[in-house]
C-alpha positions in Angstrom: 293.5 143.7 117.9 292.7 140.4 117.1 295.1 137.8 117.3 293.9 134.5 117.5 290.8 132.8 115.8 289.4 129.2 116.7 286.8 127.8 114.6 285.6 124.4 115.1 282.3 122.4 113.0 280.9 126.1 111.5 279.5 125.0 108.1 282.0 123.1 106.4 284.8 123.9 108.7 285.6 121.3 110.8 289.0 122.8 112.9 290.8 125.5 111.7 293.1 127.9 113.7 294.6 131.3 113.3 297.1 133.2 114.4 297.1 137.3 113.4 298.6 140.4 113.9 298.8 144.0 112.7 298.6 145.5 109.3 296.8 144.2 106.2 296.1 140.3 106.1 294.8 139.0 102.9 292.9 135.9 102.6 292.2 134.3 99.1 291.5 131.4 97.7 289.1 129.2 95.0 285.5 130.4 94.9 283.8 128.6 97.4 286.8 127.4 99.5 285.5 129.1 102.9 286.8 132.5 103.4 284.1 134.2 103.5 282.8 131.1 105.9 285.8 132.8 107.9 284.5 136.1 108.2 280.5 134.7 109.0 282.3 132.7 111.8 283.8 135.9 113.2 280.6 137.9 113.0 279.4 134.9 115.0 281.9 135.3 117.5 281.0 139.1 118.1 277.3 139.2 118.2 275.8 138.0 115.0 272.4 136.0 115.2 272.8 132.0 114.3 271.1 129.0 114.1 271.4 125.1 114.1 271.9 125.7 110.2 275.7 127.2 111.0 276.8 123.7 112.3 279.1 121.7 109.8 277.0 118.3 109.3 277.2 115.4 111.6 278.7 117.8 114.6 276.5 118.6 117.6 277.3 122.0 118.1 279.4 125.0 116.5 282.4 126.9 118.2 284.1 130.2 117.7 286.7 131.7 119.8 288.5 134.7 119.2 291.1 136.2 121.3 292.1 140.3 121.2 294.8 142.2 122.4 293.3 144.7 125.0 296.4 146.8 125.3 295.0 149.6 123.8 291.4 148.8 124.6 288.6 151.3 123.9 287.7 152.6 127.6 283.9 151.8 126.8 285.2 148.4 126.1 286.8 148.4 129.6 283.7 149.5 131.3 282.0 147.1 129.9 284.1 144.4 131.4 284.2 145.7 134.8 280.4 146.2 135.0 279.7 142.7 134.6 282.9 141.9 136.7 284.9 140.2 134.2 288.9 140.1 134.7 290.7 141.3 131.3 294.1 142.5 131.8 295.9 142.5 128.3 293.6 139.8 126.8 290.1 139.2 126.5 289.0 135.6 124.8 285.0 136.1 123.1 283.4 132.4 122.9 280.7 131.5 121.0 278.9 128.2 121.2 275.6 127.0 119.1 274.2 123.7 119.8 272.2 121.6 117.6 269.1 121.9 119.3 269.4 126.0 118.2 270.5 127.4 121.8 273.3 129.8 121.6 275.6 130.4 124.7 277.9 133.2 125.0 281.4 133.7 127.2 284.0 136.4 127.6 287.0 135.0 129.4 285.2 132.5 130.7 282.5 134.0 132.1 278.9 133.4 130.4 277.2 136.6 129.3 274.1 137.5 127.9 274.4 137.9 123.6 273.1 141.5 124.2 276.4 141.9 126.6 278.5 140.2 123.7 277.1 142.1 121.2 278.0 145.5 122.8 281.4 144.6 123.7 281.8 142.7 119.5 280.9 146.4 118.7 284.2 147.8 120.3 286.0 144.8 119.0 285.9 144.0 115.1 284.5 146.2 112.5 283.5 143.9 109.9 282.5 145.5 106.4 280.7 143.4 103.8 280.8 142.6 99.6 277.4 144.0 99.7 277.4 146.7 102.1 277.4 149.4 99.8 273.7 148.4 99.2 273.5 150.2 102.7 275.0 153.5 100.9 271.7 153.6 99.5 269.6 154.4 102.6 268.8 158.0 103.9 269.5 156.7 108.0 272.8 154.8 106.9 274.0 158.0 105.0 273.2 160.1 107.8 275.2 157.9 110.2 278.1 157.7 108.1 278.3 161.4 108.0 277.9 161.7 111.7 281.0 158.9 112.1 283.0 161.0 109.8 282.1 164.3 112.3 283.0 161.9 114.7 279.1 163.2 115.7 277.7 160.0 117.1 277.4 160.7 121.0 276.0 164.3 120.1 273.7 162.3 117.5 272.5 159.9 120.3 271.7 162.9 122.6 269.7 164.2 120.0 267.9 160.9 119.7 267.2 160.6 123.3 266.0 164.4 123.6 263.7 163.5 121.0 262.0 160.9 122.7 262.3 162.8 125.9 260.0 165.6 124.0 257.6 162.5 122.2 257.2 160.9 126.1 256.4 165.0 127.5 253.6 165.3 124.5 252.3 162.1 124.9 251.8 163.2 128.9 250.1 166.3 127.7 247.8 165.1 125.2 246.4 162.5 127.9 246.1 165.7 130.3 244.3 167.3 127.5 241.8 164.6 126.9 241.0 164.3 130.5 240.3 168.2 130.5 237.9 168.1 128.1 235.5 165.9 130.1 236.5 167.9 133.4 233.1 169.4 133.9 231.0 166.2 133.5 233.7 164.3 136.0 233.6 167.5 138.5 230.3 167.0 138.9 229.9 163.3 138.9 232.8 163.4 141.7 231.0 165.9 143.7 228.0 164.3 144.2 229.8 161.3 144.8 232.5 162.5 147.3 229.6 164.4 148.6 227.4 161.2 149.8 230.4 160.1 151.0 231.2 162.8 153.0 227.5 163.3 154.5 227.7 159.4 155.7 231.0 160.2 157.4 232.1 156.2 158.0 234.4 156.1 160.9 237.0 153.1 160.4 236.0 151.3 163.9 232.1 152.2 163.0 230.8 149.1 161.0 231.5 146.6 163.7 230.5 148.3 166.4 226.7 149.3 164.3 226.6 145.7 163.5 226.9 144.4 167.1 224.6 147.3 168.5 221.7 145.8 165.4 221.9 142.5 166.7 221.6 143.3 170.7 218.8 145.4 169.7 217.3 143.0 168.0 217.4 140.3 170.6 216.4 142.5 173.8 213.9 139.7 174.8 215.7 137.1 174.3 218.8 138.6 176.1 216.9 139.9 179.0 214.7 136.3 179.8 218.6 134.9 179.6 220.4 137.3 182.5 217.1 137.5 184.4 217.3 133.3 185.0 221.3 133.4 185.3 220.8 136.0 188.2 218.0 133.9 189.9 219.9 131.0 190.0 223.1 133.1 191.5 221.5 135.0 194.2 217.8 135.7 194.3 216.4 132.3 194.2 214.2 130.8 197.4 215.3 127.7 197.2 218.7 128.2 197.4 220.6 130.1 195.1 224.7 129.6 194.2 225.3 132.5 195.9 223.8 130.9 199.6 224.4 127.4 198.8 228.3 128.9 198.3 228.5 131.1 201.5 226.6 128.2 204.0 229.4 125.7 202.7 232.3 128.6 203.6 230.4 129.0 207.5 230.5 125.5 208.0 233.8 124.6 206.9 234.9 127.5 208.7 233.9 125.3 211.8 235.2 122.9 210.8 238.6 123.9 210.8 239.0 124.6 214.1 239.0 121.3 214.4 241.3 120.0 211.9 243.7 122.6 210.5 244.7 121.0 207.0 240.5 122.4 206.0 241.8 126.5 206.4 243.8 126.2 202.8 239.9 125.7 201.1 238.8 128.7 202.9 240.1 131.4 200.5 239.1 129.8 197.0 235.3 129.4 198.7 235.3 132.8 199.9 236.5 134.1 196.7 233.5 132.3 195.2 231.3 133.7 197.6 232.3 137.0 196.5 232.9 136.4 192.7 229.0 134.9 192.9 228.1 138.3 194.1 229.8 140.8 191.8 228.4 138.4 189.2 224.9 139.2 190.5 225.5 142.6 191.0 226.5 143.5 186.9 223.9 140.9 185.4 221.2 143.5 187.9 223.3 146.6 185.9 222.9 145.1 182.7 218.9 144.2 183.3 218.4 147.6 184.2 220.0 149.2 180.8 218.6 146.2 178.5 215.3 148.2 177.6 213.4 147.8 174.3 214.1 150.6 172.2 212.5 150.8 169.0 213.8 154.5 168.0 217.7 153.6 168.5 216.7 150.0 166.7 215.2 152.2 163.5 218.0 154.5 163.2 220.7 151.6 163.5 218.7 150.4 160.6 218.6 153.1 158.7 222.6 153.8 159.4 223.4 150.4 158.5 221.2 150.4 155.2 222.8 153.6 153.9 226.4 152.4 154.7 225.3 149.2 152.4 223.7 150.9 149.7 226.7 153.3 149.0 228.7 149.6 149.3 227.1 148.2 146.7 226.7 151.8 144.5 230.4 151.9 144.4 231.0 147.7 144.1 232.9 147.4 147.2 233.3 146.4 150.6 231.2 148.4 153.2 234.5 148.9 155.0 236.4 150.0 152.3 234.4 153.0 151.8 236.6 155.5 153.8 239.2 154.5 151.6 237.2 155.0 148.3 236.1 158.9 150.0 239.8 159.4 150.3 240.2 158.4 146.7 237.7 160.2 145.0 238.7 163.9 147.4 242.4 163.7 145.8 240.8 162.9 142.0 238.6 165.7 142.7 241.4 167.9 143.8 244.0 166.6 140.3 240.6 167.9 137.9 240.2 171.5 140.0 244.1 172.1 139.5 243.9 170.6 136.0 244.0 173.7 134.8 247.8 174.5 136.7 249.0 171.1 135.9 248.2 171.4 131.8 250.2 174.9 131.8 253.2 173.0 134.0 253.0 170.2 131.1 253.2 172.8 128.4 256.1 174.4 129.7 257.7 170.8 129.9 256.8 170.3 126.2 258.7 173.6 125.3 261.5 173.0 127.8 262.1 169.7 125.7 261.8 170.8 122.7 264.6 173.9 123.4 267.2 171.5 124.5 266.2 168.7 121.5 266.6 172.1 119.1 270.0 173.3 121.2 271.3 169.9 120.5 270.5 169.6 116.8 271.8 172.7 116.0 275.2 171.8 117.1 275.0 168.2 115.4 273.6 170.5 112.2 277.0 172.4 112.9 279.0 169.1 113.1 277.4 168.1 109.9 277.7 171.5 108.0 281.6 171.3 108.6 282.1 167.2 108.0 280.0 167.2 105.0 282.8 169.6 103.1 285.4 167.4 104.4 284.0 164.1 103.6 282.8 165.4 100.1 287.0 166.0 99.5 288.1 163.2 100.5 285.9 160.8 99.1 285.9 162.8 95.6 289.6 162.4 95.7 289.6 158.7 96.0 287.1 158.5 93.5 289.8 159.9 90.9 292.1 156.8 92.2 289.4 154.0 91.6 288.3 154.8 88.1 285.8 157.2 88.5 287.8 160.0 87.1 286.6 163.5 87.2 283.5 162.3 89.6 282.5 164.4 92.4 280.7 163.3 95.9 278.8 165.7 98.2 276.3 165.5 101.1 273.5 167.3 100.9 271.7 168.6 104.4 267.9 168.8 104.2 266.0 170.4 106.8 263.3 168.4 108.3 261.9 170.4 111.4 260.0 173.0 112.6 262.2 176.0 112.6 260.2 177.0 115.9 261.2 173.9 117.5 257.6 172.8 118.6 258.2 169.6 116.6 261.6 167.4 116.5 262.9 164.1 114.8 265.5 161.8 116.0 268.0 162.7 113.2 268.4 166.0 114.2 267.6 169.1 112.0 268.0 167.2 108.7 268.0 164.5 107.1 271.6 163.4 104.6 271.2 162.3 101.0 274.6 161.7 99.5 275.3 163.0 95.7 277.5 161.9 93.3 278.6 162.8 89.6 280.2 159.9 88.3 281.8 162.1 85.0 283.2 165.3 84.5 280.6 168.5 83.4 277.8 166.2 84.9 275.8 167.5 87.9 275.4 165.6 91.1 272.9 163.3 91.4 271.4 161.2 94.2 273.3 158.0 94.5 270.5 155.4 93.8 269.6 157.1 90.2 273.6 157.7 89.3 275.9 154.9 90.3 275.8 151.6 88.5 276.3 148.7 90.9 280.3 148.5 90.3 280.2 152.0 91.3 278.5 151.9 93.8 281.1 149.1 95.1 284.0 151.5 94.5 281.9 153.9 96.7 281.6 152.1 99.5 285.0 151.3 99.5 285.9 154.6 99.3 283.6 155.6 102.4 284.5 152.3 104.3 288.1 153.2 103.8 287.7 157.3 104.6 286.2 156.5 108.0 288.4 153.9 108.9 291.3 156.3 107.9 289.5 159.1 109.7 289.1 156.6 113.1 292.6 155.6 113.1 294.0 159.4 112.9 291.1 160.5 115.4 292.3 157.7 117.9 296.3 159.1 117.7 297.0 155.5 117.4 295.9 151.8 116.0 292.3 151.4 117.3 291.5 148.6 119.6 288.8 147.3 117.0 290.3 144.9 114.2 288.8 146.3 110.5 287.4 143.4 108.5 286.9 143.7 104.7 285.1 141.0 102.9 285.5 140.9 99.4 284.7 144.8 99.2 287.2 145.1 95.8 284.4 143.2 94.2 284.1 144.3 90.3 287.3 146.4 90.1 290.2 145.2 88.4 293.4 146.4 86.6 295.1 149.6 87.7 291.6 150.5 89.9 292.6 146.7 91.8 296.2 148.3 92.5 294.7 151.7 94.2 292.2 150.0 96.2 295.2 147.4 97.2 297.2 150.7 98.0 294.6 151.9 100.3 294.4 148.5 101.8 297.6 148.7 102.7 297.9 152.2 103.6 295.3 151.3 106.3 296.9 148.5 107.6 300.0 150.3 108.2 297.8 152.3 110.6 295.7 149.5 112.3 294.9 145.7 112.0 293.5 145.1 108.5 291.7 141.3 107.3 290.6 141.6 103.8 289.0 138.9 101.5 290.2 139.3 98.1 290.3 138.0 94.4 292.5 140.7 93.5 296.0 139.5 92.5 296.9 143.1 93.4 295.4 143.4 97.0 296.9 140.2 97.8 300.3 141.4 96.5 300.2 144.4 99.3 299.3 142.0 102.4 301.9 142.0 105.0 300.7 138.4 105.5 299.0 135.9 103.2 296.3 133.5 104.1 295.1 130.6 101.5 292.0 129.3 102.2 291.4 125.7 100.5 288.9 123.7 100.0 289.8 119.8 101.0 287.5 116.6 100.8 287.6 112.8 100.4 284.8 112.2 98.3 282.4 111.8 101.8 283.6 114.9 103.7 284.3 118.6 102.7 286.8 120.4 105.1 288.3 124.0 105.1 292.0 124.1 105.2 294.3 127.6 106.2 297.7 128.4 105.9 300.0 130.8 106.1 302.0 131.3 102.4 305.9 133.0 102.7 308.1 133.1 99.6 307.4 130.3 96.8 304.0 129.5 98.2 302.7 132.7 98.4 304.7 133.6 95.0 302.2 130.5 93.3 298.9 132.0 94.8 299.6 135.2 92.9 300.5 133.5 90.1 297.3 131.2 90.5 294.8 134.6 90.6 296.7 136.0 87.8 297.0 133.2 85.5 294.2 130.5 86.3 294.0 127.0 86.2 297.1 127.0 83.9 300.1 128.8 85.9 303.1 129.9 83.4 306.6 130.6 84.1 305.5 134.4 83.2 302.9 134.3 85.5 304.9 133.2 88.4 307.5 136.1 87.6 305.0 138.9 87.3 303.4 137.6 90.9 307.1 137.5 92.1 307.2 141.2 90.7 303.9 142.3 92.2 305.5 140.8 95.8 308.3 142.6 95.6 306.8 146.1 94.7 304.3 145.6 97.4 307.3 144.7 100.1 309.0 147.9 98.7 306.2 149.6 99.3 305.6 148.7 102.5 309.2 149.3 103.9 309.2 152.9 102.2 305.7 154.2 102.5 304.2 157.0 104.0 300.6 157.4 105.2 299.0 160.3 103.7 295.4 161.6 102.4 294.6 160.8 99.3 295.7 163.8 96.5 293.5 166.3 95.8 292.2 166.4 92.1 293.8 168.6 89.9 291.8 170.6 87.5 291.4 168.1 85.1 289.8 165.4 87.5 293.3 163.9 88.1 294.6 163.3 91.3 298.3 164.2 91.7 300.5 161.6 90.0 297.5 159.2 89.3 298.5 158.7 85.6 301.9 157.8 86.6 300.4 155.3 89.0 298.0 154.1 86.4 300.9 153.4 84.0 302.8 151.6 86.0 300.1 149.1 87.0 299.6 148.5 82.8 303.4 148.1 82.9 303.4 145.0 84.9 
């Protein structure tokens, strides 16, 4: 339930301040003065899209805040909150800042939140219902919803959703298995021969490096050979003196040496490690002469190996070392197109495993809808009676859509709603575009707006956690009709918070508070102004939508008259459906009802 509202520089508001409660509130005021402004500034604060436009002129930034009552908070709503870790105990404050430059910024208790978050907690918050929403009425998808609210349908109708697109995402997976089928034969065979050269060249991982250093030592046998032929001569087999001598005379004579002088023995190791370092040294460059032959067979077929491995590189357009990898890759493709076969029927059997549960699921929504569209077509045909539209008649038609075999599905389910309405006695229904006339098409929605919300409330056990705003929804009713839809105001309100914009003397007269919006400005400035109205304030509004610009004595006592009967009616009324028609088109006591609104 809402019970505060904060608006500050949101068009030409420049502070205003609310404090709310349960039942019906009425707002009225001149044409223009801002109530509406009111309700666009509480839209703002749950969700609704705005730009630098909304901010009254000369301020740098617009700000809503609205704070509910939580205490009997929808559990979604308290999911919500504690998935993005926000404390609400038996309050939650919904902030709503936009800034000149067009950024929008978006808080719940606090705590900044993304406008997706805000909008999806707005939705458990405040219903807000519109003058023109019954243009809506007209649409095939808003129709069907409404019917699946009434059911109180709407998870079952999302499941059906989702299964559809759950059997749309399984086709979609077939139909690309399909199209790769059909060129299967051409691709086998192109991935044969392919994984088939790879598989004859049989490229070990270490194999490249090792082929590369084998070309180049094969390659440079001469070379190599003239280089360990002079390193060995010089280490051991020279005449003149090789290291290897030279290195072993030096150890003999220092040897000597230290017999005379001791501090000479700690060179002795390091030379005789020399003299035998210098030896195995001589010994592996003589191995490594003797296995250095020319070979022009091994140097051919290195050639040849090494060729091939670069051909096939550059065949396939990558790295010579990467073609292990690119075998690998084309033995499991080959493998996916030779079970093809097992892998379309395993698709199919998907396809038809979605579809049976989409089809199980619509059926039972069809059910839902079968049963609520009876219901819904009673009650709103009774209200009808009570807003003018004697002897009309509503109903909601069911038209199937799908395949009966279930091989095709759409996210409405089954079928799709068209509602009907005859707006006179002996006259058939009719769809609603090519009956109603654009007054009764208001009445209408009110009717439906009113239904559901009646339907919510007794579904919940309870008032509902959301706060029900009505924006000038009476619009183009007047007279006795103006009295019944202020009755079912009220009768609402008694059941859960209620905000209603009205230029109905009659709604206002049923509000269990009264809210004037005026209209203020000093000839440089335009300002909204609020207040609350008790006794012989409230008694002069009345009297101001009754009478006009010029307000009479009998004004002023037929608004005090209309107060009173509403109180009355308020401290003695009882919440029921509305009466069924009698045979005549007549709900129960409606001409009494009608004559006592031309009495006053």
């Amino acid at each position: 339930m809402l019970i505060h509202l904060q608006v500050r520089d949101f068009a030409i508001i420049d502070a205003v301040e609310i404090e709310l409660g349960g039942g019906l509130t009425v707002l009225t005021g001149e044409t223009g003065a801002g109530k509406s402004i009111l309700v666009d500034a509480l839209q703002l604060a749950v969700g609704a899209r705005a730009g630098a436009e909304a901010i009254r002129h000369g301020a740098e930034r617009a700000e809503v805040a609205a704070t509910f009552d939580l205490r009997r908070a929808d559990p979604a709503l308290r999911r919500l909150l504690e998935e993005q870790s926000i404390d609400a105990d038996d309050e939650l404050v919904v902030r709503r800042v936009v800034t000149r430059e067009g950024k929008s910024r978006a808080y719940l208790n606090g705590q900044q939140v993304p406008i997706q978050v805000l909008r999806e907690a707005g939705g458990l918050l405040a219903e807000i219902h519109g003058q023109h929403e019954f243009q809506s009425l007209l649409r095939s998808a808003a129709q069907r919803q409404l019917l699946d609210a009434y059911a109180g349908a709407e998870t079952l109708a999302a499941e059906v959703a989702a299964l559809h697109r759950e059997r749309l995402a399984r086709a979609a997976e077939l139909t690309a298995l399909e199209e790769a089928a059909r060129d299967r034969d051409a691709r086998l065979d192109l991935l044969r021969h392919q994984a088939g050269e790879l598989d004859a060249l049989a490229l070990q991982p270490a194999e490249l490096p090792a082929l590369t250093a084998e070309r180049s030592r094969l390659a440079n046998s001469g070379r190599l050979a003239q280089a360990a032929r002079g390193a060995l001569e010089m280490l051991y087999e020279a005449d003149s003196g090789s290291a290897h001598a030279l290195a072993a005379r030096a150890h003999a004579a220092l040897r000597q040496a230290a017999a005379l002088d001791a501090r000479l023995d700690a060179l002795l190791p390091g030379l005789e490690a020399a003299v035998i370092g210098l030896a195995d040294a001589s010994r592996e460059l003589t191995r490594y002469l003797d296995g250095l032959e020319s070979d022009p067979a091994r140097q051919e077929a290195v050639e040849t190996r090494l060729a091939a491995i670069e051909a096939l590189s550059r065949k396939h357009r990558i790295a010579p070392d990467a073609l292990p990898a690119k075998a690998e890759e084309l033995r499991a493709e080959l493998a996916r197109l030779e079970g093809v076969e097992q892998a379309l029927e395993g698709h199919r059997e998907a396809v038809r495993t979605a579809g049976r549960r989409w089809r199980e699921a619509a059926e039972r929504l069809s059910k839902a809808r079968r049963q609520a569209a009876q219901a819904l077509g009673r009650d709103i045909s009774a209200r009808m009676q009570t807003l003018g539209m004697t002897g009309g008649r509503f109903e909601s038609a069911l038209h199937p859509l799908a395949s009966a075999d279930g091989t095709d599905s759409a996210p409405g389910g089954l079928e799709d709603v068209e509602f009907l309405v005859s707006a006179n006695t002996g006259q058939p229904p009719r769809p609603l575009a090519k009956v109603a006339s654009g007054g009764e098409l208001s009445r209408l929605s009110l009717a439906v707006q009113v239904t559901l919300a009646t339907r919510a409330t007794a579904d919940a056990g309870g008032p509902p956690s959301v706060c029900m705003v009505f924006d000038e929804v009476d619009s183009g009713v007047g007279g006795a009709v103006a009295e019944i839809v202020g009755r079912e105001l009220a009768a609402l309100g008694r059941r859960a918070q209620v905000l209603c914009v009205t230029h109905l003397p009659q709604v206002a007269a049923l509000g269990s508070r009264h809210l004037r919006v005026s209209k203020l400005t000093d000839g440089q400035t335009t300002r909204t102004q609020i207040t609350a109205l008790q006794g012989p304030a409230r008694i002069e509004e009345v009297a101001r939508m009754l009478g006009g610009v010029s307000i009479t004595a009998t004004a002023r006592g037929h608004a005090a008259e209309m107060l009173e009967a509403g109180a009355q009616a308020a401290r003695g009324a009882t919440v029921s459906r509305p009466a069924e028609p009698d045979g005549g088109g007549n709900p129960a006591g409606g001409s009494a009802r009608r004559s006592r609104g031309r009495a006053r």
